[in-house]
GUFITI-551592 format. One record per residue: residue number from 0; residue in one letter; x, y negated, z of N, C-alpha, C in turn. Coordinates in nm, 3 decimals, padded with zeros to 5 digits, always signed. Example, Ala and Ser with C-alpha at 12.3 -4.5 7.8 and 13.67 -1.06 7.14 Angstrom:
<recs>
+-----+-----+---------+---------+---------+---------+---------+---------+---------+---------+---------+
|   n | res |   neast |  nnorth |     nup |  caeast | canorth |    caup |   ceast |  cnorth |     cup |
+-----+-----+---------+---------+---------+---------+---------+---------+---------+---------+---------+
|   0 |   A | +01.319 | +00.569 | +00.780 | +01.230 | +00.450 | +00.780 | +01.320 | +00.330 | +00.780 |
|   1 |   S | +01.285 | +00.225 | +00.708 | +01.367 | +00.106 | +00.714 | +01.290 | -00.003 | +00.787 |
+-----+-----+---------+---------+---------+---------+---------+---------+---------+---------+---------+
</recs>
This chain:
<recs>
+-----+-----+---------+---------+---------+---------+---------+---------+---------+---------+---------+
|   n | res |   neast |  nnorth |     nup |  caeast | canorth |    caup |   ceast |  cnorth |     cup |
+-----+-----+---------+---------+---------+---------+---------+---------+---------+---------+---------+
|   0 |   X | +00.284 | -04.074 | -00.201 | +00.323 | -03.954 | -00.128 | +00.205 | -03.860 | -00.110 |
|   1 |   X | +00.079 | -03.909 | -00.068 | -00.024 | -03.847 | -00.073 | -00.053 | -03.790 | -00.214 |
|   2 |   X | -00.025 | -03.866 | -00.330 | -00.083 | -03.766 | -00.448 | -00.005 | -03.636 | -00.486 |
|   3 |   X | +00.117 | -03.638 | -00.430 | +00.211 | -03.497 | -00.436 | +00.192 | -03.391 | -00.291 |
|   4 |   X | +00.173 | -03.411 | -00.176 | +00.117 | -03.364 | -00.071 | +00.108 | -03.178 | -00.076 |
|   5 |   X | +00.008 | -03.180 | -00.143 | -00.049 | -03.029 | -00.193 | +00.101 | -02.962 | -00.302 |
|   6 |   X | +00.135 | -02.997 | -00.325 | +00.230 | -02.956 | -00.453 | +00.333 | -02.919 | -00.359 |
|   7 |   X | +00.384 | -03.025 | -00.257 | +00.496 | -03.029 | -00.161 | +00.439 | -02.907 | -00.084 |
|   8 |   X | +00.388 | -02.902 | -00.005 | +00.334 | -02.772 | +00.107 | +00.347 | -02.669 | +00.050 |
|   9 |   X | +00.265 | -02.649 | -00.112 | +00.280 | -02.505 | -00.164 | +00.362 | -02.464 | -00.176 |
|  10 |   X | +00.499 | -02.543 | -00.219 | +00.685 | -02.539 | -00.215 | +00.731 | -02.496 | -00.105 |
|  11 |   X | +00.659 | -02.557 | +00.029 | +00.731 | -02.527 | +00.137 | +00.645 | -02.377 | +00.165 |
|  12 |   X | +00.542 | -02.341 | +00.088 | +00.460 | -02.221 | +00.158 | +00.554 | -02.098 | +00.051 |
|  13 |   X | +00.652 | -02.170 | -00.057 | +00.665 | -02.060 | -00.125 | +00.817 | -02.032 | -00.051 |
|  14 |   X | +00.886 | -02.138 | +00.001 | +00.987 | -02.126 | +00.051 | +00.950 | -02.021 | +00.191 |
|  15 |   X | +00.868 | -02.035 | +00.242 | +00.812 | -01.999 | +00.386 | +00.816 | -01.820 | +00.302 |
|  16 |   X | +00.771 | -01.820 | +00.225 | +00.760 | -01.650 | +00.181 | +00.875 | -01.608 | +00.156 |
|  17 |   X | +00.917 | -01.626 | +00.074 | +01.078 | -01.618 | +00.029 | +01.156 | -01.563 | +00.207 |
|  18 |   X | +01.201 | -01.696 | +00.242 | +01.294 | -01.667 | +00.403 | +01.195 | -01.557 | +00.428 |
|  19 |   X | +01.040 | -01.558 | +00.479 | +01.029 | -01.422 | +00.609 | +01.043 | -01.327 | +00.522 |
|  20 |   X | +01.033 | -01.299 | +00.382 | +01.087 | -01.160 | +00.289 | +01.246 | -01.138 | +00.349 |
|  21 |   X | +01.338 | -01.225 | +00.366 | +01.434 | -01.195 | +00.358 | +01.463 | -01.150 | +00.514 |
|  22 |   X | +01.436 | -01.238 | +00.553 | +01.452 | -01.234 | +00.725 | +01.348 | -01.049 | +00.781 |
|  23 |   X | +01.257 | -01.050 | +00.706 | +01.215 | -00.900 | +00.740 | +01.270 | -00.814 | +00.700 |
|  24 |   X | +01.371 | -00.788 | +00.536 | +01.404 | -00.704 | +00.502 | +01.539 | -00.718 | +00.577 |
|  25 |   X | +01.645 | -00.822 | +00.680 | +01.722 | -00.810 | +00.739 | +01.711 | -00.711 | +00.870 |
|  26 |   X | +01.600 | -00.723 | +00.964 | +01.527 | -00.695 | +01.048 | +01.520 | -00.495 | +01.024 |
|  27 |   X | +01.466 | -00.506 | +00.877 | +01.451 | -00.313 | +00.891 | +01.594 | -00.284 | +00.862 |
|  28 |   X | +01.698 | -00.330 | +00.805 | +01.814 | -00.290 | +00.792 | +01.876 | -00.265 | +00.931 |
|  29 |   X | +01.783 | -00.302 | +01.025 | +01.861 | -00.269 | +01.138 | +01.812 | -00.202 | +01.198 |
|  30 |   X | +01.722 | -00.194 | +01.166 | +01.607 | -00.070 | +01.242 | +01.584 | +00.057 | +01.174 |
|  31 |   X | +01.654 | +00.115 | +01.049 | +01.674 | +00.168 | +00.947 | +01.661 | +00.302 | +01.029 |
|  32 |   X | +01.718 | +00.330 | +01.178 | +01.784 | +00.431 | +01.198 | +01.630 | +00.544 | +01.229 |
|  33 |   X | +01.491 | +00.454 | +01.253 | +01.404 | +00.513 | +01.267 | +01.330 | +00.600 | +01.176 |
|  34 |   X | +01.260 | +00.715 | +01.129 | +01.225 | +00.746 | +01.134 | +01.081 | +00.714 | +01.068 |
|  35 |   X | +01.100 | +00.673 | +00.846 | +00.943 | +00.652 | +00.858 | +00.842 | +00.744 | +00.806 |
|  36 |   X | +00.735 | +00.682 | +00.886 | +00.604 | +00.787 | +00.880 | +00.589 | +00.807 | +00.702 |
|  37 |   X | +00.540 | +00.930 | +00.661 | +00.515 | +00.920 | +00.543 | +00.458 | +00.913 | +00.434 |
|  38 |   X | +00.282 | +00.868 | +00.577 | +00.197 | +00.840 | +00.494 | +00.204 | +00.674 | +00.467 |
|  39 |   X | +00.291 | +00.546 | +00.557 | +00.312 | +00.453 | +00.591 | +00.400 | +00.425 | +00.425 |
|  40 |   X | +00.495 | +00.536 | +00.399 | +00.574 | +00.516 | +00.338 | +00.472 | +00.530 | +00.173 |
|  41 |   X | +00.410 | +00.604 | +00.170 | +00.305 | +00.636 | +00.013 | +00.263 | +00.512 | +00.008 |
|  42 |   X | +00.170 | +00.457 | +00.092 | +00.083 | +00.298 | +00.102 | +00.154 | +00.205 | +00.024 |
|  43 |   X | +00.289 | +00.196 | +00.123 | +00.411 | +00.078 | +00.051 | +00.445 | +00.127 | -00.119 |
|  44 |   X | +00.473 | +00.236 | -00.162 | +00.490 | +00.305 | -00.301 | +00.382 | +00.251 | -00.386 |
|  45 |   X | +00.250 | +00.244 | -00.322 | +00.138 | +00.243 | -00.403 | +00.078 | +00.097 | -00.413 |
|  46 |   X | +00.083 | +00.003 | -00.311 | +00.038 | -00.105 | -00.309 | +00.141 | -00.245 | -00.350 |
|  47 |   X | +00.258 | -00.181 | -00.361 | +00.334 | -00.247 | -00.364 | +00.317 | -00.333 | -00.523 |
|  48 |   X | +00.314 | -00.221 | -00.625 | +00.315 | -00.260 | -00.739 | +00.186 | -00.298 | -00.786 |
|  49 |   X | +00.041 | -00.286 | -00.709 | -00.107 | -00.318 | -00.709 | -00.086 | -00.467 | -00.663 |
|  50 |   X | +00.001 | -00.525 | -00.611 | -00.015 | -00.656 | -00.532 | +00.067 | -00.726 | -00.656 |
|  51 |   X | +00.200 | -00.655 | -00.715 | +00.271 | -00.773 | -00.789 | +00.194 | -00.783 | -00.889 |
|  52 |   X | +00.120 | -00.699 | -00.941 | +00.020 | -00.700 | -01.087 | -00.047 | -00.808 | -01.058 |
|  53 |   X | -00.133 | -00.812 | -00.962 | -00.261 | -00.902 | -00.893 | -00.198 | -01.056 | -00.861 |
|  54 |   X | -00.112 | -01.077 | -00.869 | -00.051 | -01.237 | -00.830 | +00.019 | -01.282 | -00.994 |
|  55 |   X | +00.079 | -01.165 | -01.038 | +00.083 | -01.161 | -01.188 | +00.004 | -01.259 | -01.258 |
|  56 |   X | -00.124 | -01.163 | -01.278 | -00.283 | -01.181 | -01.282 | -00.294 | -01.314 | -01.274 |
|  57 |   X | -00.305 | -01.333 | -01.131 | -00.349 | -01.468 | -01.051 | -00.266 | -01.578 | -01.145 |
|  58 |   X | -00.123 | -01.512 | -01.162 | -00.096 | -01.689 | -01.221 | -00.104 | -01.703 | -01.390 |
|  59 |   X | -00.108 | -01.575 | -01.412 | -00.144 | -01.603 | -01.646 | -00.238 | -01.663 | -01.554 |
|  60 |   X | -00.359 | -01.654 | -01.528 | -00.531 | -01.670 | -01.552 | -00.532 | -01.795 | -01.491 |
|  61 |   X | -00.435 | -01.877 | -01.364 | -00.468 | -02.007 | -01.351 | -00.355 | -02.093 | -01.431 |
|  62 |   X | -00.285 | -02.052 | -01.529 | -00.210 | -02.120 | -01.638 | -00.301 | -02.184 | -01.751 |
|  63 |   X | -00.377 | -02.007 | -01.742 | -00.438 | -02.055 | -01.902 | -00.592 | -02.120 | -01.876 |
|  64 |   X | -00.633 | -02.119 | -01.768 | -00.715 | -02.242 | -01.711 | -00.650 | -02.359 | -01.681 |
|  65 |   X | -00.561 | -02.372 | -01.676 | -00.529 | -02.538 | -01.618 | -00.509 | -02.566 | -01.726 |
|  66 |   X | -00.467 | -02.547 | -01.834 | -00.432 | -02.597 | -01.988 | -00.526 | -02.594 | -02.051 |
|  67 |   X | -00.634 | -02.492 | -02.045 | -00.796 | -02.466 | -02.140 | -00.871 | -02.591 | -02.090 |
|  68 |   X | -00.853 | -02.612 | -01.945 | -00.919 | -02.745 | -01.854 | -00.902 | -02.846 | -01.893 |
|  69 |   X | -00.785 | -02.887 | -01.941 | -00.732 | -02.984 | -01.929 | -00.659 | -03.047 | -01.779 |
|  70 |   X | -00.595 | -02.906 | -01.733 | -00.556 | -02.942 | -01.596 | -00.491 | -03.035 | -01.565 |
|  71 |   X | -00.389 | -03.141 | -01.675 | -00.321 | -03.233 | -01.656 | -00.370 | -03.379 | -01.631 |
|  72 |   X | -00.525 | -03.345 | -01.664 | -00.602 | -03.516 | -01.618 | -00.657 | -03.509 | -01.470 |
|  73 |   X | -00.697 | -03.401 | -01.422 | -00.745 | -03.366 | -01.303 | -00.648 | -03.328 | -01.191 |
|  74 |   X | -00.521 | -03.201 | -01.218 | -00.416 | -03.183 | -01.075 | -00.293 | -03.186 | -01.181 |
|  75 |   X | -00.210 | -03.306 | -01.052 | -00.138 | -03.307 | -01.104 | -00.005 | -03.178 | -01.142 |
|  76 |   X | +00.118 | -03.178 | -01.175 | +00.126 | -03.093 | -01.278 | +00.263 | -03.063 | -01.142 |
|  77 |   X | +00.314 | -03.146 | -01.065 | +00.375 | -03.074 | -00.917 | +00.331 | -02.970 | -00.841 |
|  78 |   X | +00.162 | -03.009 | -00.821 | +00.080 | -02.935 | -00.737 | +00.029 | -02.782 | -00.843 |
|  79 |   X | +00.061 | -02.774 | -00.971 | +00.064 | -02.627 | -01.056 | +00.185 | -02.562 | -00.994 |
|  80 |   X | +00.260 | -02.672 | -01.054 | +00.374 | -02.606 | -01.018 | +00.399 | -02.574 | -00.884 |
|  81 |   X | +00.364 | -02.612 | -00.788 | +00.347 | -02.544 | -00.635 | +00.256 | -02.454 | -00.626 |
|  82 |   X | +00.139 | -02.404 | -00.714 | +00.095 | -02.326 | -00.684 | +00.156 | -02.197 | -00.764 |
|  83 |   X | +00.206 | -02.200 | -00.866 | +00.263 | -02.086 | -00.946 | +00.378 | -02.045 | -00.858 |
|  84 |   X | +00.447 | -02.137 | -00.804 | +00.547 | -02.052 | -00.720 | +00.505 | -02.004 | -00.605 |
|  85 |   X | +00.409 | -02.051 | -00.532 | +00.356 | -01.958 | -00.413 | +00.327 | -01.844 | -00.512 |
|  86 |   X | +00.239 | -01.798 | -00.572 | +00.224 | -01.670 | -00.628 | +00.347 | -01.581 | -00.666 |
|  87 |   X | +00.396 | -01.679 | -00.727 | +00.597 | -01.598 | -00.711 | +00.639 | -01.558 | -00.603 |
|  88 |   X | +00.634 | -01.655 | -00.506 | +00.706 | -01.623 | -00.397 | +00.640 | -01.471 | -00.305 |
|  89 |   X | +00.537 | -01.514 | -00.316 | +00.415 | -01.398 | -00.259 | +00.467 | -01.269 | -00.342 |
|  90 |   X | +00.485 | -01.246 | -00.485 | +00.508 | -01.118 | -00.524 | +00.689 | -01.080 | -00.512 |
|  91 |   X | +00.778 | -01.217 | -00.456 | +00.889 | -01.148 | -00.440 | +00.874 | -01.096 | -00.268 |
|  92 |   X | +00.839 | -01.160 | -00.163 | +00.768 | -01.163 | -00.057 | +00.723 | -00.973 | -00.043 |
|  93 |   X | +00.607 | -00.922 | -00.101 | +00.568 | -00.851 | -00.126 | +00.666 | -00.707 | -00.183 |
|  94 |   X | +00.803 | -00.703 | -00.268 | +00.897 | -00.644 | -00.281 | +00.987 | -00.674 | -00.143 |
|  95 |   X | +01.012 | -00.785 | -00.091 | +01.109 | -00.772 | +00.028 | +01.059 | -00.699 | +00.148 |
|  96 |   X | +00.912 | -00.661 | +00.153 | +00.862 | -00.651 | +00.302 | +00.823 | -00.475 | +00.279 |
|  97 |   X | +00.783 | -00.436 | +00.150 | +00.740 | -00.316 | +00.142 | +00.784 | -00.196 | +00.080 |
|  98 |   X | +00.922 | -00.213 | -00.018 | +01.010 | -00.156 | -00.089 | +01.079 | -00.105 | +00.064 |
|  99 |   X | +01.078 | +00.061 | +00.066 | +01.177 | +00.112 | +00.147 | +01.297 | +00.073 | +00.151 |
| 100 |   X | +01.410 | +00.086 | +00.247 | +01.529 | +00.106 | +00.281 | +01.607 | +00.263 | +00.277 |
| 101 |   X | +01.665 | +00.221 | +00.163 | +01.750 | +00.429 | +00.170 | +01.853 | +00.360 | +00.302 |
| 102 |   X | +01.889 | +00.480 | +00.386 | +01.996 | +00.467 | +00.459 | +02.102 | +00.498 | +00.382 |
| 103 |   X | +02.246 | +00.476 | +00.460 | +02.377 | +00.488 | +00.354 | +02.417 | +00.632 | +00.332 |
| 104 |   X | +02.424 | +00.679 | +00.286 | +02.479 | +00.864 | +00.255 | +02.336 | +00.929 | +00.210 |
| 105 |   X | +02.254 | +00.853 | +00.180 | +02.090 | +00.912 | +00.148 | +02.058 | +00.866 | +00.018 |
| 106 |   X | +02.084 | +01.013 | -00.028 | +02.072 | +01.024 | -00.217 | +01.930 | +01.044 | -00.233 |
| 107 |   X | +01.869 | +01.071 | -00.121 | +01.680 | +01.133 | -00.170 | +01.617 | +01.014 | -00.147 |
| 108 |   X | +01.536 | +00.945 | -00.208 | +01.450 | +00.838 | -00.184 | +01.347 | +00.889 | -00.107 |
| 109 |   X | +01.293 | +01.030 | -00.128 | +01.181 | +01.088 | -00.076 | +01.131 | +01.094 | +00.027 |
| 110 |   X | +01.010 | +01.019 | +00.125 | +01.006 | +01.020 | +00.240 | +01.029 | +01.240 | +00.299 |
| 111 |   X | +01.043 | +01.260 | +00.438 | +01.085 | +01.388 | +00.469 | +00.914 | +01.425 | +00.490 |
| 112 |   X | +00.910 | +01.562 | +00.467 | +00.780 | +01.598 | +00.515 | +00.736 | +01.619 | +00.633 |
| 113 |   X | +00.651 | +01.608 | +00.693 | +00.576 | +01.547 | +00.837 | +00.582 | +01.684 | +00.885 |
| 114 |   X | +00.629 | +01.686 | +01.040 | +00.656 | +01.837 | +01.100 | +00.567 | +01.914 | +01.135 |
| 115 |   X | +00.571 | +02.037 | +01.114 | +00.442 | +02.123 | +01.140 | +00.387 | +02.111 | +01.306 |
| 116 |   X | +00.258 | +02.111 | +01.295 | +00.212 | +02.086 | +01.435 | +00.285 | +02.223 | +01.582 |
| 117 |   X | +00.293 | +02.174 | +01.675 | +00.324 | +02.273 | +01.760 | +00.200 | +02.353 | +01.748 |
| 118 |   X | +00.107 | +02.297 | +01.789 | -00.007 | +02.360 | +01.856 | -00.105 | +02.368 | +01.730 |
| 119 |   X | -00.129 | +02.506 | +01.703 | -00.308 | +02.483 | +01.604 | -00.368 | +02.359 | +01.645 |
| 120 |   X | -00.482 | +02.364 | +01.556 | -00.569 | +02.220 | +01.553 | -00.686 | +02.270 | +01.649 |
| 121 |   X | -00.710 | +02.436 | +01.609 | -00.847 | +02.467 | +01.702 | -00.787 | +02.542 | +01.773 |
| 122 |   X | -00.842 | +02.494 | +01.945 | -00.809 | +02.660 | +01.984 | -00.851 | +02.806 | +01.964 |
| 123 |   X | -00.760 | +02.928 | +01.974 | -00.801 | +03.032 | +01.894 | -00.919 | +03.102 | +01.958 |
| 124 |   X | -00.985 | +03.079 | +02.013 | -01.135 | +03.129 | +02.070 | -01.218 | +03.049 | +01.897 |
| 125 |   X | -01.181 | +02.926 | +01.886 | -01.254 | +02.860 | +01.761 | -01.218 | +02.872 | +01.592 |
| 126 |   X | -01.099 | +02.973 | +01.585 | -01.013 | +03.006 | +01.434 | -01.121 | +03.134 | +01.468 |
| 127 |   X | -01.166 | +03.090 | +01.319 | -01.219 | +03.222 | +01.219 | -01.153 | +03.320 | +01.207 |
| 128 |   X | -01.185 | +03.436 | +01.269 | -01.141 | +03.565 | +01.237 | -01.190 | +03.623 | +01.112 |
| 129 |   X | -01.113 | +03.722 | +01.016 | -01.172 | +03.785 | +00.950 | -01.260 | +03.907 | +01.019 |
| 130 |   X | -01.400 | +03.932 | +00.977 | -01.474 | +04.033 | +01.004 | -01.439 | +04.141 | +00.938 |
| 131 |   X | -01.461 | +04.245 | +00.997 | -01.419 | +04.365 | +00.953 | -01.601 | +04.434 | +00.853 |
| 132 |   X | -01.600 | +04.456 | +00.737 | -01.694 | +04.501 | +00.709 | -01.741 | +04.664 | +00.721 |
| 133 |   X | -01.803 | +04.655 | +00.745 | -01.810 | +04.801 | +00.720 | -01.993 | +04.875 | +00.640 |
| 134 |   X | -01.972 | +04.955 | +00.556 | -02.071 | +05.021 | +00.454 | -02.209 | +04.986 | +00.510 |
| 135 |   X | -02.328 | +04.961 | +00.479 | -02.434 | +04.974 | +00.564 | -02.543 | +05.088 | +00.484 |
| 136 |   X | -02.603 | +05.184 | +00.559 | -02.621 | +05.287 | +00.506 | -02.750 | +05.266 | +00.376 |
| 137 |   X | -02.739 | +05.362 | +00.346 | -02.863 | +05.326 | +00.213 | -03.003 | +05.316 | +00.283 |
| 138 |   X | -03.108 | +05.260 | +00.241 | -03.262 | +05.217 | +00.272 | -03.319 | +05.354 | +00.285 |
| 139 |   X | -03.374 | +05.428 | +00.402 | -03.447 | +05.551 | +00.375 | -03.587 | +05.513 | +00.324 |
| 140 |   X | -03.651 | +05.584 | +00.228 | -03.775 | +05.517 | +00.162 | -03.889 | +05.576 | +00.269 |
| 141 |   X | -03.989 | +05.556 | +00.324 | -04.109 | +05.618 | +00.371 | -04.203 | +05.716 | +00.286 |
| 142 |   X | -04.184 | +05.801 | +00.322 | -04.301 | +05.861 | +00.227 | -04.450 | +05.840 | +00.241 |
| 143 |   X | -04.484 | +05.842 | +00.124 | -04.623 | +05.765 | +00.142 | -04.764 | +05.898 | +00.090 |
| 144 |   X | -04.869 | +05.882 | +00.168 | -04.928 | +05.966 | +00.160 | -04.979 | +06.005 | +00.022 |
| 145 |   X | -05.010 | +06.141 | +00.005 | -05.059 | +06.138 | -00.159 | -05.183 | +06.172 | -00.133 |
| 146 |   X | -05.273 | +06.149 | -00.232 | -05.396 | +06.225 | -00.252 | -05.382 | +06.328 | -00.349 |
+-----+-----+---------+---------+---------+---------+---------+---------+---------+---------+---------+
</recs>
């Protein structure tokens, strides 16, 4: 039982990702009615698909090490296989928690644009006025004594 141990946990760590993906994406379906921020919303757009690449990644590169290794004399081949599915689970995990929610009658995926401030940023004693220029007269030369 001990030599499968590690293999078993990573199963239960991939199962553990899996449910809170699901159980969170249940959670915003109900909370849908709020209001998201839209720089909150770019992050999720952008990292979302940076994270599934990177666990991607993570599992070619510990495949083709455990086989270049000879990973089958050293871990056993449960405990791969528990670790390749945590990395699965992590990049479905990763789509359940950060992929928006369209509400129902909402054809625009597009987060809305962020509302213009009430108030300027500076108060207007501190907004740059344009200066008014005006001509400055030509240089009168000195006359200089002659001999």
């Amino acid at each position: 039982m001990l030599d499968t141990a590690i293999g078993l946990s990573l199963y239960g760590i991939a199962i553990f990702f899996v449910a809170h993906g699901i159980r969170a994406r249940r959670l915003k379906r109900l909370e849908a009615d709020e209001p998201v921020n839209p720089m909150i919303f770019a992050a999720g757009e952008i990292m979302r698909p940076i994270l599934q690449i990177a666990a991607a990644y993570a599992a070619v590169k510990t495949t083709f090490m455990y086989y270049a290794l000879g990973g089958p004399r050293i871990f056993p081949l449960i405990d791969f296989g528990g670790l390749i599915a945590m990395l699965a689970a992590y990049g479905i995990w990763v789509q359940l928690k950060l992929k928006p929610i369209s509400q129902p009658g909402q054809d625009n995926t597009e987060p809305t644009p962020a509302p213009a401030p009430l108030h300027p940023a500076l108060p207007p004693e501190l907004i740059p006025q344009p200066v008014a220029r005006t001509p400055s007269p030509a240089p009168v030369r000195e006359l200089e004594p002659a001999d």
